[in-house]
N, C-alpha and C positions, 0 to 999 in steps of 0.2 A: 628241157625245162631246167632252168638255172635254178641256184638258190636264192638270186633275186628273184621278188613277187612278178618283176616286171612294168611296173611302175609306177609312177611317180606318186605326192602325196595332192595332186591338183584337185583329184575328184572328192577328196575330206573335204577341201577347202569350197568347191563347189557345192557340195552335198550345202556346210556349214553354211556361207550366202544364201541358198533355200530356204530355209530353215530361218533367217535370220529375213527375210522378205518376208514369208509369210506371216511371222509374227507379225512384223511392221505391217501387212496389210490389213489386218483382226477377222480377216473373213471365216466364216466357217464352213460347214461342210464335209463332212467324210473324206467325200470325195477328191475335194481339193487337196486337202491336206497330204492323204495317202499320195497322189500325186505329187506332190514335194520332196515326199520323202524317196521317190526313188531315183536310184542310179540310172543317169540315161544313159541308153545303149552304144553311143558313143565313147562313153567313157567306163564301159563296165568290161572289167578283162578276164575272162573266161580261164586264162591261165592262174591266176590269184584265185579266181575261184576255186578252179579244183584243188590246189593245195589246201586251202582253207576247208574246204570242206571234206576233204580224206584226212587232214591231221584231226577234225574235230570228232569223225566217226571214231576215229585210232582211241585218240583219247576219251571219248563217251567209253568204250568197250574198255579199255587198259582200266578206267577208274573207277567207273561209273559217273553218271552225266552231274549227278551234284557233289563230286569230290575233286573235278579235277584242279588239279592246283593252280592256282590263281594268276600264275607267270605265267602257263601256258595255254590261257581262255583264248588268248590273241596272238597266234603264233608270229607276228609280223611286229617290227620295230622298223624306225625313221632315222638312217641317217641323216648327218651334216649336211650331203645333199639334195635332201626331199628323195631318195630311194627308198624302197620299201625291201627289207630282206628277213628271211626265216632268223628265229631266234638263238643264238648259239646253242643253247641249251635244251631246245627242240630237235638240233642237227646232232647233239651227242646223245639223246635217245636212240634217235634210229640208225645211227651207226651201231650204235651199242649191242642193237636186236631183241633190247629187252621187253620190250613195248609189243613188238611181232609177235616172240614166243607168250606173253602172257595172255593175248588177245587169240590167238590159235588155239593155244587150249584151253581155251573155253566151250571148243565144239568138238575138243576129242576125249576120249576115255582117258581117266585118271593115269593110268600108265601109261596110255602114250604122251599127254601132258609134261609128265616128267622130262622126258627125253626131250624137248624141245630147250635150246642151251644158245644157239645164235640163229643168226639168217638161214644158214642150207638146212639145218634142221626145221625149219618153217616151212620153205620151198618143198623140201623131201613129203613132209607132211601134206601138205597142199595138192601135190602131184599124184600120192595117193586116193585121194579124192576125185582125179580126173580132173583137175584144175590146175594149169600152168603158168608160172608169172613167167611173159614174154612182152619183148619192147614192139613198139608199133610196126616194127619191121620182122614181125613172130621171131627174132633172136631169143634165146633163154636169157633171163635174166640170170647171172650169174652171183656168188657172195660174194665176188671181189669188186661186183657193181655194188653191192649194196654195202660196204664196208670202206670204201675209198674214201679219202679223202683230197682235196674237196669232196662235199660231198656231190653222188650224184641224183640228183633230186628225181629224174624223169624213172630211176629204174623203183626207187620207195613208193611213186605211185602207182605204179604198175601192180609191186607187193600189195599195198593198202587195198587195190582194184579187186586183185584173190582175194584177200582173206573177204573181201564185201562179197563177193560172188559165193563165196564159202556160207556164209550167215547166211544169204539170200537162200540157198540149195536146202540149208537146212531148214526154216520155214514153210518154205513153198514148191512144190513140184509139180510136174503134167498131173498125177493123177490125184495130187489132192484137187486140184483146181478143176479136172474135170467132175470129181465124186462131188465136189461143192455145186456146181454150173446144177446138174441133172439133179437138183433137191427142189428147183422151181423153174425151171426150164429144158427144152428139148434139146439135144444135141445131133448133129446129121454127121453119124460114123463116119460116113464118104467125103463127106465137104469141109466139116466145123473142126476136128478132130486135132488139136495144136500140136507143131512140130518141133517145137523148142520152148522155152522157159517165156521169153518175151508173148510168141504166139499163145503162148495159156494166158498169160495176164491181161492182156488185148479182149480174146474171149469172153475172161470174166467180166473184165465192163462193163463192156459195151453186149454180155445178158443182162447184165444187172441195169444199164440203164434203159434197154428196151424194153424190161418188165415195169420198170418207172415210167416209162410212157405210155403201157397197157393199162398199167392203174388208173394213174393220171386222166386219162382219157376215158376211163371207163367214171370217174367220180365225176369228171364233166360232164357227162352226159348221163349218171342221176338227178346233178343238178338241174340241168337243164329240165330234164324230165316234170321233177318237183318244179321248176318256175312254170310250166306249160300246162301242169295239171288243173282242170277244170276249179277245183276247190280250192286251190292257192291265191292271197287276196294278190293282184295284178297291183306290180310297184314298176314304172320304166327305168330302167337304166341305160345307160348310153356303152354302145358295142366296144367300144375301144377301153370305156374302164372295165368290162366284161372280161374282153381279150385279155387287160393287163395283169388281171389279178387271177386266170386261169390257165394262159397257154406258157407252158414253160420248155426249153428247150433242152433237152437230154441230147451231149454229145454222143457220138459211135466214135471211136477212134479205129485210127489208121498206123500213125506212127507213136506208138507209146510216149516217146521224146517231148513230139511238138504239142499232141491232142490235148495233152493233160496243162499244159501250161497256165489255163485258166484257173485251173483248182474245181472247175464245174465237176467234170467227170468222179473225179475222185471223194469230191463232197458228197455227189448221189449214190456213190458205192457206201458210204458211211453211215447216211441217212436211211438205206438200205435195211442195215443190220442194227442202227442203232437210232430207230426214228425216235426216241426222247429225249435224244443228247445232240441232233444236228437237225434241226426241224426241214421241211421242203422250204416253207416260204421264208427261210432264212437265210438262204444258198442265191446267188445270183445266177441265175438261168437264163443268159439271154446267148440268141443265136450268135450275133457281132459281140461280145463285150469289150469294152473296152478297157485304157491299163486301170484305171481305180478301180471298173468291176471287176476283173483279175485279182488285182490286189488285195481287194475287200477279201473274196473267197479264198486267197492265198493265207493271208492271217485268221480266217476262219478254220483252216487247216492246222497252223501251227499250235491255234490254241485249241485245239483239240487234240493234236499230240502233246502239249504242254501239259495238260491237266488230264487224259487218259491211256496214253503210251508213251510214258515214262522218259515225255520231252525228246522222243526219237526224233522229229524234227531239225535235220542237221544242216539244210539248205538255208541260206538268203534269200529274201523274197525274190530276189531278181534272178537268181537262179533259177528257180522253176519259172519266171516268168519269160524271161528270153531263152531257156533252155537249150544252152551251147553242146553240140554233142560229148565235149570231152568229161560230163555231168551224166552221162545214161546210166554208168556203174550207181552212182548214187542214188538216181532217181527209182531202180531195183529193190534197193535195202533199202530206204524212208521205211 
């Protein structure tokens, strides 16, 4: 991974022509519109992605999410020739290591805090933890990777990767996630039982969304109950506006990665916990959705971490919506 983005500025100009149709067409619609505004997959490069979104976490945690300084919201500038490349002034950060060590201890004890002074003191720390920054070929990432220059960009996301994997460990573990799971569902010691980090999270969903589908189905069929009952005055309705406005689809997921793309799963975990701040029939729950119903519940995510977890929301919509593997680290910490 170079310290070019990788490229060019076509899809701005693309995105901009969108943007610039739609107006000119005056149509309305949610739907449409969100549609417009996204980057199609052709043109969306997974490699800009993850820079973009490990320098933004870097910098959320280094600053805090409404301090960070205003040159460095957008880590990318446009040369002469429509290339896209890291910002000088971005790349003498993370040479620097100061940005690492400030964001490391934040999850260690005051004295060891201290002691964190460049990169192999960051590494050192990290590996205490059971966590090792290694390149995709499990090499150790070394400080003379991370201190080179040019710089070398592929071994700072790796670092960025740890220290996410670090923040993730400290939130969340097997046995909080199981002591949570068994507070309203059963767990089968022999079968359910998660073997890693990902497998708890997995678990927790998809109890939480098949308890949303015991509810759910248990309120339809009071409903129904109450329309059937002898004393209820008889009004006909038509089965398909019936259907439309009861039956709603609670995903199960399979691969953390791809299941959540929609934003469905993750909205019923929310709704879940905090049914007055993300209602059910506000959530797009359909089995097939499509990219605006995605989208819709994508931005229904964001503005819910925008205004109650403290704007953690670090991804692009299209990040989570085409969900390129080299994005799993992040998809962990959100």
């Amino acid at each position: 991974m170079d310290v070019s983005a990788g490229r060019d500025s076509t899809w701005r100009r693309t995105a901009a022509a969108a943007d610039d149709d739609d107006e000119d067409d005056g149509e309305g619609g949610a739907g449409g519109d969100m549609e417009a505004q996204v980057v199609p997959l052709e043109l969306y490069d997974c490699a800009r992605a993850k820079i973009e979104a490990n320098l933004c976490w870097l910098f959320a945690k280094a600053y805090g999410i409404d301090h960070i300084p205003s040159d460095l919201r957008d880590p990318f500038y446009t040369d002469q020739y429509e290339q896209e490349h890291i910002k000088p002034p971005i790349i003498y950060l993370l040479l620097s290591g100061e940005l690492y060590s400030r964001v490391c201890g934040l999850i260690l004890p005051a004295e060891e805090a201290a002691s964190l002074q460049n990169h192999q003191s960051v590494i050192q720390a990290l590996s205490r933890k059971g966590i090792y920054v290694l390149e995709t070929n499990n090499t150790p990432v070394s400080d003379l990777d991370l201190s080179s220059s040019p710089i070398k960009m592929s071994a700072h996301i790796h670092l960025i990767d740890a220290l996410m994997m670090a923040y993730t460990a400290e939130m969340i573990s097997i046995e909080k996630v199981v002591s949570c799971v068994k507070r309203f569902s059963n767990i089968s010691a022999s079968k359910e039982l998660p073997f890693d980090l990902e497998d708890a999270m997995i678990l927790w969903i998809n109890k939480i969304n098949l308890k949303m589908r015991e509810l759910t189905e248990k309120e339809c069929k009071m409903k129904q109950h109450f329309l059937d009952s002898p004393g209820h005055h008889k009004v006909r309705y038509r089965r398909d506006h019936l259907s439309g406005r009861t039956l709603q689809h609670f995903p199960l997921l399979e691969d953390i990665l791809k299941d959540v793309s929609d934003g469905a799963a993750l909205l019923a975990l929310i709704h879940f916990y905090c049914p007055d701040l993300i209602r059910l029939e506000d959530i797009c729950l359909k089995e097939v959705p499509s990219i605006a119903d995605s989208m819709y519940n994508i931005q229904l995510l964001k503005e819910f971490a925008n205004e109650y977890l403290n704007k953690c929301f670090y991804l692009n919509p299209e990040d989570l919506l085409y969900s390129p593997p080299v994005l799993k680290v992040q998809k962990h910490a959100q």
